[in-house]
mmJSON file of the N, C-alpha and C atoms, coordinates in Angstrom:
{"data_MODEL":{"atom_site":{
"group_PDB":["ATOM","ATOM","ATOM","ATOM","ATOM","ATOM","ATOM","ATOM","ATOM","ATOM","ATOM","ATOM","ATOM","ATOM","ATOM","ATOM","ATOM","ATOM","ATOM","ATOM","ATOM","ATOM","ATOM","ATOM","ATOM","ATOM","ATOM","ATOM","ATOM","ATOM","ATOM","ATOM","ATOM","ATOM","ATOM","ATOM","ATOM","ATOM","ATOM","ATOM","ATOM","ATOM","ATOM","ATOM","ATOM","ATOM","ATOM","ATOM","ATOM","ATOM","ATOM","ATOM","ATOM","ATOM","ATOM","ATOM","ATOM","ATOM","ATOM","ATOM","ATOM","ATOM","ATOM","ATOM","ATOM","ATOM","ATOM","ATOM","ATOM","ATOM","ATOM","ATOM","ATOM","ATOM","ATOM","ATOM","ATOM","ATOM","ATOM","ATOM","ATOM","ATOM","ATOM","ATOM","ATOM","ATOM","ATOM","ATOM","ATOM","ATOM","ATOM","ATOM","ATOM","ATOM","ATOM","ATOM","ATOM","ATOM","ATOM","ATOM","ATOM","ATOM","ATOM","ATOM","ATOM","ATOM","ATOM","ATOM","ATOM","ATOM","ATOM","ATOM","ATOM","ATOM","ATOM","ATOM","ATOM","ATOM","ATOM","ATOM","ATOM","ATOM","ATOM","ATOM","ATOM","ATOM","ATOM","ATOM","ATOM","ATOM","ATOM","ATOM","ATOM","ATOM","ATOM","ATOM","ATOM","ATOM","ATOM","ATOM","ATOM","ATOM","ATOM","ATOM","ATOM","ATOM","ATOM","ATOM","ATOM","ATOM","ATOM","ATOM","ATOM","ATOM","ATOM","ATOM","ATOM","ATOM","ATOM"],
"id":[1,2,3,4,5,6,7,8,9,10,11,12,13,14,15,16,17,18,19,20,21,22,23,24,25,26,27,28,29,30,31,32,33,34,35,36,37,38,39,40,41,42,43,44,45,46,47,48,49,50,51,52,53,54,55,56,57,58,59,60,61,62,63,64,65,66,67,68,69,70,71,72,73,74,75,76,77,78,79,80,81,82,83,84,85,86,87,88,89,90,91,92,93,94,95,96,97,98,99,100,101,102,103,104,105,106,107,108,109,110,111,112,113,114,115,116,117,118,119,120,121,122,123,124,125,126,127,128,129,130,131,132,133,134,135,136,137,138,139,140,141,142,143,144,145,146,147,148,149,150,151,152,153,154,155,156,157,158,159],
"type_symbol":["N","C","C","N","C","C","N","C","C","N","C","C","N","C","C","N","C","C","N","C","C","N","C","C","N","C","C","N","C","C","N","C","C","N","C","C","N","C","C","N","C","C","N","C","C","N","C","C","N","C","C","N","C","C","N","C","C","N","C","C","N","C","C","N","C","C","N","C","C","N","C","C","N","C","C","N","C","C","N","C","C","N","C","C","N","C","C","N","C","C","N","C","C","N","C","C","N","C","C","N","C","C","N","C","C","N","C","C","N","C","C","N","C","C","N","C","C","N","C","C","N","C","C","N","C","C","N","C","C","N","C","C","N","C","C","N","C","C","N","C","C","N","C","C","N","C","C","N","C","C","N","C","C","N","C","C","N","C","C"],
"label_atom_id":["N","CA","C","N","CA","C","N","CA","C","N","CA","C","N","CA","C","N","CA","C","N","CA","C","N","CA","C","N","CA","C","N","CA","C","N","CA","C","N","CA","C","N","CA","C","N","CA","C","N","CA","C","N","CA","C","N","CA","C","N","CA","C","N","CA","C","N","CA","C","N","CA","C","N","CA","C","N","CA","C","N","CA","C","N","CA","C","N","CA","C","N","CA","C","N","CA","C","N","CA","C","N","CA","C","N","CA","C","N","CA","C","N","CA","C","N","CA","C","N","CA","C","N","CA","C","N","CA","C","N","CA","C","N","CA","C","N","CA","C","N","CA","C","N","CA","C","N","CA","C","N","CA","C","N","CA","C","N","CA","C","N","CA","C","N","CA","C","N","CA","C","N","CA","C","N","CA","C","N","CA","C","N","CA","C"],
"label_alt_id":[null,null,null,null,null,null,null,null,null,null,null,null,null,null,null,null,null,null,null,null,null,null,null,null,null,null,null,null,null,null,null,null,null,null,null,null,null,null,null,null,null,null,null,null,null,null,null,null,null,null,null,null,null,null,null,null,null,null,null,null,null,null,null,null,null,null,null,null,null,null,null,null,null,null,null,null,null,null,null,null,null,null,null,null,null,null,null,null,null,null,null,null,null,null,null,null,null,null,null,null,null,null,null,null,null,null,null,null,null,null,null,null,null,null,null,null,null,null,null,null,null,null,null,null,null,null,null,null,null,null,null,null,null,null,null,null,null,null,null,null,null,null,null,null,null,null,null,null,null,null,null,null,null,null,null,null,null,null,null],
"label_comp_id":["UNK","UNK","UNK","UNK","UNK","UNK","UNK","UNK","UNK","UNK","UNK","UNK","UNK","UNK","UNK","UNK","UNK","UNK","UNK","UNK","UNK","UNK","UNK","UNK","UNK","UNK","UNK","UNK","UNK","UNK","UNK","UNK","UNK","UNK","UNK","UNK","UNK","UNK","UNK","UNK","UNK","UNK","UNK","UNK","UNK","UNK","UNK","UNK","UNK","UNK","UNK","UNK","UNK","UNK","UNK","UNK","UNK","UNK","UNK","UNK","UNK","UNK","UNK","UNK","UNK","UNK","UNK","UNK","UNK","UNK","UNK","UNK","UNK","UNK","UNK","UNK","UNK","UNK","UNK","UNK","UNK","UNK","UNK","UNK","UNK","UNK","UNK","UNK","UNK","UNK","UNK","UNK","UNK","UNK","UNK","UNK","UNK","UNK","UNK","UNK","UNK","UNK","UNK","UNK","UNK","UNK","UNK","UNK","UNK","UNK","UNK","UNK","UNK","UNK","UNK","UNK","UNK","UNK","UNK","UNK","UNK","UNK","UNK","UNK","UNK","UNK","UNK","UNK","UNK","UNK","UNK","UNK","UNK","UNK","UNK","UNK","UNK","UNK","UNK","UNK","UNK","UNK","UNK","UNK","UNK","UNK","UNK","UNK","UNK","UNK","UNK","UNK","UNK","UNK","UNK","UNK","UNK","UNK","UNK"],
"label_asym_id":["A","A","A","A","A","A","A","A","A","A","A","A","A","A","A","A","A","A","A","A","A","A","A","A","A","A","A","A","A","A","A","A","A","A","A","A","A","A","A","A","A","A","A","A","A","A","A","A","A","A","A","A","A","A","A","A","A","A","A","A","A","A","A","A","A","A","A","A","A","A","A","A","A","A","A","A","A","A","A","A","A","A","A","A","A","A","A","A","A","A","A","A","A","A","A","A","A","A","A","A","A","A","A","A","A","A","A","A","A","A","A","A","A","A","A","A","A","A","A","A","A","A","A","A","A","A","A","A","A","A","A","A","A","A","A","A","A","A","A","A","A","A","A","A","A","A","A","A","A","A","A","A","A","A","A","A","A","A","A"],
"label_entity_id":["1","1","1","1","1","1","1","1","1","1","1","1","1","1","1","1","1","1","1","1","1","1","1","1","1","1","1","1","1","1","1","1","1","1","1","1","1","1","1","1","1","1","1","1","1","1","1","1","1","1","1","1","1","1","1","1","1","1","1","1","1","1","1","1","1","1","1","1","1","1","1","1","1","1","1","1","1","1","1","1","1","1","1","1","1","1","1","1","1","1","1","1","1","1","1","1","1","1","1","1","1","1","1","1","1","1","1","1","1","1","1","1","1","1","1","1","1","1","1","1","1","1","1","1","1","1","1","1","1","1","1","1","1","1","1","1","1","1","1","1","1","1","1","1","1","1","1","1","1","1","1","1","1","1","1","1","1","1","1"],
"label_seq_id":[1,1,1,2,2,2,3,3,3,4,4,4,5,5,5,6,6,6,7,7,7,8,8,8,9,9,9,10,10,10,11,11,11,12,12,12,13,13,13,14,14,14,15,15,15,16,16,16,17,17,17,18,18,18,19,19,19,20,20,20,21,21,21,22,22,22,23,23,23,24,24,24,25,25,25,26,26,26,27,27,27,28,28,28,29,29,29,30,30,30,31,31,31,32,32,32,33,33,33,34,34,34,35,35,35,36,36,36,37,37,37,38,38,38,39,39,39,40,40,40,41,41,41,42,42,42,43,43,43,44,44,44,45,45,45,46,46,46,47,47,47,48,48,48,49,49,49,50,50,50,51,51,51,52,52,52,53,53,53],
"pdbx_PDB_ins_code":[null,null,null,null,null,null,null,null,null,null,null,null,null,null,null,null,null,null,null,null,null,null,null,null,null,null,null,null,null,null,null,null,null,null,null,null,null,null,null,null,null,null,null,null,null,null,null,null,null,null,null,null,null,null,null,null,null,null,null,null,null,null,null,null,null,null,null,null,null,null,null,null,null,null,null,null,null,null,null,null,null,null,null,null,null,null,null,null,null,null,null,null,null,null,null,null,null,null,null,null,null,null,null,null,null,null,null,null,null,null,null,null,null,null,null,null,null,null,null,null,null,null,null,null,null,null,null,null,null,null,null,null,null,null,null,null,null,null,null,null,null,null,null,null,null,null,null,null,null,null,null,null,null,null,null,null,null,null,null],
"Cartn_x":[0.842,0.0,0.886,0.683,1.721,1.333,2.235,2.253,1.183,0.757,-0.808,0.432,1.02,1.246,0.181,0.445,-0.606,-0.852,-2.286,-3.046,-2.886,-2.783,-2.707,-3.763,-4.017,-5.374,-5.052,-5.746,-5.528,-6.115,-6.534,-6.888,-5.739,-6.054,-5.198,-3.884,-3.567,-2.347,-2.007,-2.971,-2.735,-2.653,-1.668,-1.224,-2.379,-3.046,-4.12,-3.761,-4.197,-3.921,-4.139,-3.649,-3.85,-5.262,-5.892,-6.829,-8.291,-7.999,-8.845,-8.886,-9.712,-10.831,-10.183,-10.181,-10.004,-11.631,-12.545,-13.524,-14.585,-13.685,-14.383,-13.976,-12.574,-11.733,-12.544,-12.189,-12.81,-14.708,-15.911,-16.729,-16.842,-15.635,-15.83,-14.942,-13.665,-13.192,-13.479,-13.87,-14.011,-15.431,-15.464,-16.888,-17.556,-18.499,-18.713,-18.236,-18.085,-17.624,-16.466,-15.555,-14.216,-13.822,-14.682,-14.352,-14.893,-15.855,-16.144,-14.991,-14.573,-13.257,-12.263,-11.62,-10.525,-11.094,-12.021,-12.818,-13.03,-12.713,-12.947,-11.917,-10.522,-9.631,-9.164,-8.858,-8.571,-9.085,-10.25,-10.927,-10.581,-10.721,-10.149,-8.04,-7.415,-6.482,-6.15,-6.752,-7.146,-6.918,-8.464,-8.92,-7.531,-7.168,-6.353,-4.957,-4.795,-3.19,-3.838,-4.695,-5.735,-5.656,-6.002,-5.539,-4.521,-3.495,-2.015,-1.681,-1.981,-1.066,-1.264],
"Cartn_y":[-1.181,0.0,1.244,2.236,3.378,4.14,4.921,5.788,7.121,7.419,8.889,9.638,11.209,11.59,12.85,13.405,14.01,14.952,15.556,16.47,17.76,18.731,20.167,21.016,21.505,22.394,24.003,24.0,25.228,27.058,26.677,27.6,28.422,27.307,27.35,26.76,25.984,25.073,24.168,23.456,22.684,21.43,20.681,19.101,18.407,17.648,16.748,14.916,14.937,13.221,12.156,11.072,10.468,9.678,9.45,9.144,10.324,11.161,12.411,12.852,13.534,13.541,15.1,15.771,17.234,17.908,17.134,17.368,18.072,16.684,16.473,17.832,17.96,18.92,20.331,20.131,21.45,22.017,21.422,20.94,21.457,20.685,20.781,22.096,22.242,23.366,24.736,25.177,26.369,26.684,28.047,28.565,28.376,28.394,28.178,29.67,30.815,32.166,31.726,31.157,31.007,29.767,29.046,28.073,28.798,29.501,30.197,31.438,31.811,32.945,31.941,31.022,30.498,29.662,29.228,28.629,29.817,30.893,32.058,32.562,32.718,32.942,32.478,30.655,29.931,29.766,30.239,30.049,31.368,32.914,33.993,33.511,33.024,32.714,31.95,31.136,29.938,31.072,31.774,32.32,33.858,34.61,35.696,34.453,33.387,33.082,32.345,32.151,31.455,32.922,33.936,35.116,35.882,35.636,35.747,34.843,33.491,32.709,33.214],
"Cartn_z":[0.0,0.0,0.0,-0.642,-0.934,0.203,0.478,1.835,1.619,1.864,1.796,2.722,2.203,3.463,4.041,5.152,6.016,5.307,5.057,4.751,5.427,5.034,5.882,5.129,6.305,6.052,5.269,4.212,3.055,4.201,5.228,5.946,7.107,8.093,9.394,9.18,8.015,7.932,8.762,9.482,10.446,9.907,10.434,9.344,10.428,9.748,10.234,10.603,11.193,12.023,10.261,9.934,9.521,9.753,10.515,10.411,10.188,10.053,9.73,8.253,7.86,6.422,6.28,5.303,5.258,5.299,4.602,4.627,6.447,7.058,8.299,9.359,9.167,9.797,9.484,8.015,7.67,8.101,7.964,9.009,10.242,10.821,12.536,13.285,12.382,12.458,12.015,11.123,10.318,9.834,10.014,9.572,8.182,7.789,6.561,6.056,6.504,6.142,5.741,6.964,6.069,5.257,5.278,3.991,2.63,2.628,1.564,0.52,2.336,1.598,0.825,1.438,0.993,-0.628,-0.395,-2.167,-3.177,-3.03,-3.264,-4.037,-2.979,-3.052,-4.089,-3.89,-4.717,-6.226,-6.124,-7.404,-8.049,-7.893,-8.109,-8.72,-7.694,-7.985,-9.726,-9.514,-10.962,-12.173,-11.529,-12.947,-13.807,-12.427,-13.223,-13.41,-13.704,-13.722,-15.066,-14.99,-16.452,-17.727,-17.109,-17.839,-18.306,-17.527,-17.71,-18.594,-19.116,-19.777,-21.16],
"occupancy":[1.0,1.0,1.0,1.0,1.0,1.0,1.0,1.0,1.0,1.0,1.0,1.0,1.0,1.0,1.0,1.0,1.0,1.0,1.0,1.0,1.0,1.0,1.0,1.0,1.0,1.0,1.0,1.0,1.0,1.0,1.0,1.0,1.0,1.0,1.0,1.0,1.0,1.0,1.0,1.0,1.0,1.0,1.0,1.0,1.0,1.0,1.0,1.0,1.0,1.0,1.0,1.0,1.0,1.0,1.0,1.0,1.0,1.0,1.0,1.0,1.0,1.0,1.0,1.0,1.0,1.0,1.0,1.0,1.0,1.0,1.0,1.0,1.0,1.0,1.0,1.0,1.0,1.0,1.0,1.0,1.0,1.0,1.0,1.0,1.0,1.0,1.0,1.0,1.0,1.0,1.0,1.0,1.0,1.0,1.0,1.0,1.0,1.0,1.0,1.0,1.0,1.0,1.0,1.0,1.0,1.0,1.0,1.0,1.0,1.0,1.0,1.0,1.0,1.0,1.0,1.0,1.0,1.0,1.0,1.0,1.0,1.0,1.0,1.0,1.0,1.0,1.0,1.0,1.0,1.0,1.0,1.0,1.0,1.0,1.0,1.0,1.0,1.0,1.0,1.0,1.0,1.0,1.0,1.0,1.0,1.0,1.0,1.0,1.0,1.0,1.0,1.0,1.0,1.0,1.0,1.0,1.0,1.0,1.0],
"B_iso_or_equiv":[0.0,0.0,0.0,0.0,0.0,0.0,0.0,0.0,0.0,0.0,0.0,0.0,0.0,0.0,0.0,0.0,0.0,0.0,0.0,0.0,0.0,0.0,0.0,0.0,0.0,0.0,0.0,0.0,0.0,0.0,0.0,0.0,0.0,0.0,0.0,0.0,0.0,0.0,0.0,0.0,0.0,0.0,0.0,0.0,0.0,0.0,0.0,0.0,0.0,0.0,0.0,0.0,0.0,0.0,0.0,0.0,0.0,0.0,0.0,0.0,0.0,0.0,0.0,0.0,0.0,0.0,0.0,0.0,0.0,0.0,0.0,0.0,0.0,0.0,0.0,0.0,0.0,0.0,0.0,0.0,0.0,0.0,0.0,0.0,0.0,0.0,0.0,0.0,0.0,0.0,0.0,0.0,0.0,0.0,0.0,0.0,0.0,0.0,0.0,0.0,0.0,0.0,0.0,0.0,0.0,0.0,0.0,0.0,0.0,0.0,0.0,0.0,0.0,0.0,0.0,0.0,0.0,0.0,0.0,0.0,0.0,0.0,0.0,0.0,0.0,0.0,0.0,0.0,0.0,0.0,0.0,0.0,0.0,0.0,0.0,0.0,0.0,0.0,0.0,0.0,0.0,0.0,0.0,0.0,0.0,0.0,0.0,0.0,0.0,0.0,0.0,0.0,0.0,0.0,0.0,0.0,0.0,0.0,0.0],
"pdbx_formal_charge":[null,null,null,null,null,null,null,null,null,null,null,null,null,null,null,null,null,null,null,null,null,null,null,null,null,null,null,null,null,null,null,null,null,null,null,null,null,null,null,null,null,null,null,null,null,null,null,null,null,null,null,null,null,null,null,null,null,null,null,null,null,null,null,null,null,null,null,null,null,null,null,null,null,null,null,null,null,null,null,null,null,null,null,null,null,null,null,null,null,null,null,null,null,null,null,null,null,null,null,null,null,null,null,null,null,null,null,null,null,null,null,null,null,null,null,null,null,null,null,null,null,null,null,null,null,null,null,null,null,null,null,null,null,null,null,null,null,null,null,null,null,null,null,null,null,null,null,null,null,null,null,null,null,null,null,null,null,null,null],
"auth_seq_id":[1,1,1,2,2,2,3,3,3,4,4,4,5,5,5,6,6,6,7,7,7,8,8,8,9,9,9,10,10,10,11,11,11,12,12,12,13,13,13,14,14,14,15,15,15,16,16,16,17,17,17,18,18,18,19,19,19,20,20,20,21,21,21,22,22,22,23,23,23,24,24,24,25,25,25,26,26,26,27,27,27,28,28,28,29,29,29,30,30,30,31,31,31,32,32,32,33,33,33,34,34,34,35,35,35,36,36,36,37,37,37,38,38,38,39,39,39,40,40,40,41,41,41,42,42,42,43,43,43,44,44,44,45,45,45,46,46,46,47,47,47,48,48,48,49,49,49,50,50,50,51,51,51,52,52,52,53,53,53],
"auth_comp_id":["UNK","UNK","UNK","UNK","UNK","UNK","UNK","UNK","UNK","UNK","UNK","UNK","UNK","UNK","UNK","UNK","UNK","UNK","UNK","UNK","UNK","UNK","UNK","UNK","UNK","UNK","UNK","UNK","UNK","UNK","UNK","UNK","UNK","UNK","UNK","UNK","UNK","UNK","UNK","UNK","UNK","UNK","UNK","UNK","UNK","UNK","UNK","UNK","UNK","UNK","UNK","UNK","UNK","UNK","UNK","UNK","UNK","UNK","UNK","UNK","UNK","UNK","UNK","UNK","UNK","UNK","UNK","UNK","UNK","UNK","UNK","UNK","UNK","UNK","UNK","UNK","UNK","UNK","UNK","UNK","UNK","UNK","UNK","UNK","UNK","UNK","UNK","UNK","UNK","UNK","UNK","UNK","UNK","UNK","UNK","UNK","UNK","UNK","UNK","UNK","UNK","UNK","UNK","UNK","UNK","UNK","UNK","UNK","UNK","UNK","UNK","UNK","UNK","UNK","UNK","UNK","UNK","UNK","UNK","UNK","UNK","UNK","UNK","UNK","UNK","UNK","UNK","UNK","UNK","UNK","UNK","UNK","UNK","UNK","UNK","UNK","UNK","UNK","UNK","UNK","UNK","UNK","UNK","UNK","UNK","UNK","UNK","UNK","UNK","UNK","UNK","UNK","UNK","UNK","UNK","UNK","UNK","UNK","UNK"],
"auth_asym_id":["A","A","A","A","A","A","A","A","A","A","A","A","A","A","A","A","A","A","A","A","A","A","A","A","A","A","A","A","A","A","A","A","A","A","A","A","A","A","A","A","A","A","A","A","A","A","A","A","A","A","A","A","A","A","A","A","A","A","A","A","A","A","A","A","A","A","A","A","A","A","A","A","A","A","A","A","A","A","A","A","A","A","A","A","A","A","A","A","A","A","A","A","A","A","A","A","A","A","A","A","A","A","A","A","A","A","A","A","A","A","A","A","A","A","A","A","A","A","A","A","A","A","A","A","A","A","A","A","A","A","A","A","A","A","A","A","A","A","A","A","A","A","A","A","A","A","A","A","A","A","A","A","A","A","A","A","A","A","A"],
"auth_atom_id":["N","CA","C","N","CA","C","N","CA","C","N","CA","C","N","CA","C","N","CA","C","N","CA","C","N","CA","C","N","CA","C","N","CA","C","N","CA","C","N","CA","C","N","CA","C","N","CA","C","N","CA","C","N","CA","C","N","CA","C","N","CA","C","N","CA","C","N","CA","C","N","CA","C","N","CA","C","N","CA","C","N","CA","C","N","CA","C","N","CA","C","N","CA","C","N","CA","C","N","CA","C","N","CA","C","N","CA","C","N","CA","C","N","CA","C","N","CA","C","N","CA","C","N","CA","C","N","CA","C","N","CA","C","N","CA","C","N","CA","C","N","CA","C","N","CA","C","N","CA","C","N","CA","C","N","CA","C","N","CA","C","N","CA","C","N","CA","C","N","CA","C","N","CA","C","N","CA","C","N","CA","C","N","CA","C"],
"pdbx_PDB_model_num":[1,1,1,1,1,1,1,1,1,1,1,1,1,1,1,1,1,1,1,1,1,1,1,1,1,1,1,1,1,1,1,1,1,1,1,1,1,1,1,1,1,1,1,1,1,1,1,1,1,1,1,1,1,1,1,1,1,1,1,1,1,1,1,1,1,1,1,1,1,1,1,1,1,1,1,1,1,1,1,1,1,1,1,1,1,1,1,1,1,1,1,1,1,1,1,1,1,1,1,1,1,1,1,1,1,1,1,1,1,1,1,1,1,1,1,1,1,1,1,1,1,1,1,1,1,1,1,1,1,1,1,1,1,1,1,1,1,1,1,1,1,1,1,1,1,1,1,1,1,1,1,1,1,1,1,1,1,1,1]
}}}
C-alpha cells in the first residue's frame, strides 16, 4: 500500500492526524464564512493566472 502523506489544512495550515478527512476537519473546524473565503480565493487565484497565460 503506498504511503498517503498528512493532509494540511488550506486555511489554518494545520497538518491533520492520519486518520482524519479534510472534509471532516474542515466541518468541525471552520466557519462556513471562512471556507467560503478560501474557495474564493482559490478560485479567483485559478482564474487571473488562467488570464495571464
Amino acid at each position: 500500500m503506498p504511503f498517503q502523506p498528512p493532509v494540511e489544512c488550506p486555511i489554518c495550515r494545520e497538518t491533520l492526524a492520519l486518520d482524519r478527512t479534510l472534509e471532516e476537519h474542515l466541518v468541525g473546524s471552520h466557519t462556513p464564512l471562512e471556507v467560503a473565503r478560501q474557495f474564493a480565493a482559490v478560485h479567483e487565484s485559478n482564474r487571473l493566472r488562467r488570464l495571464s497565460e
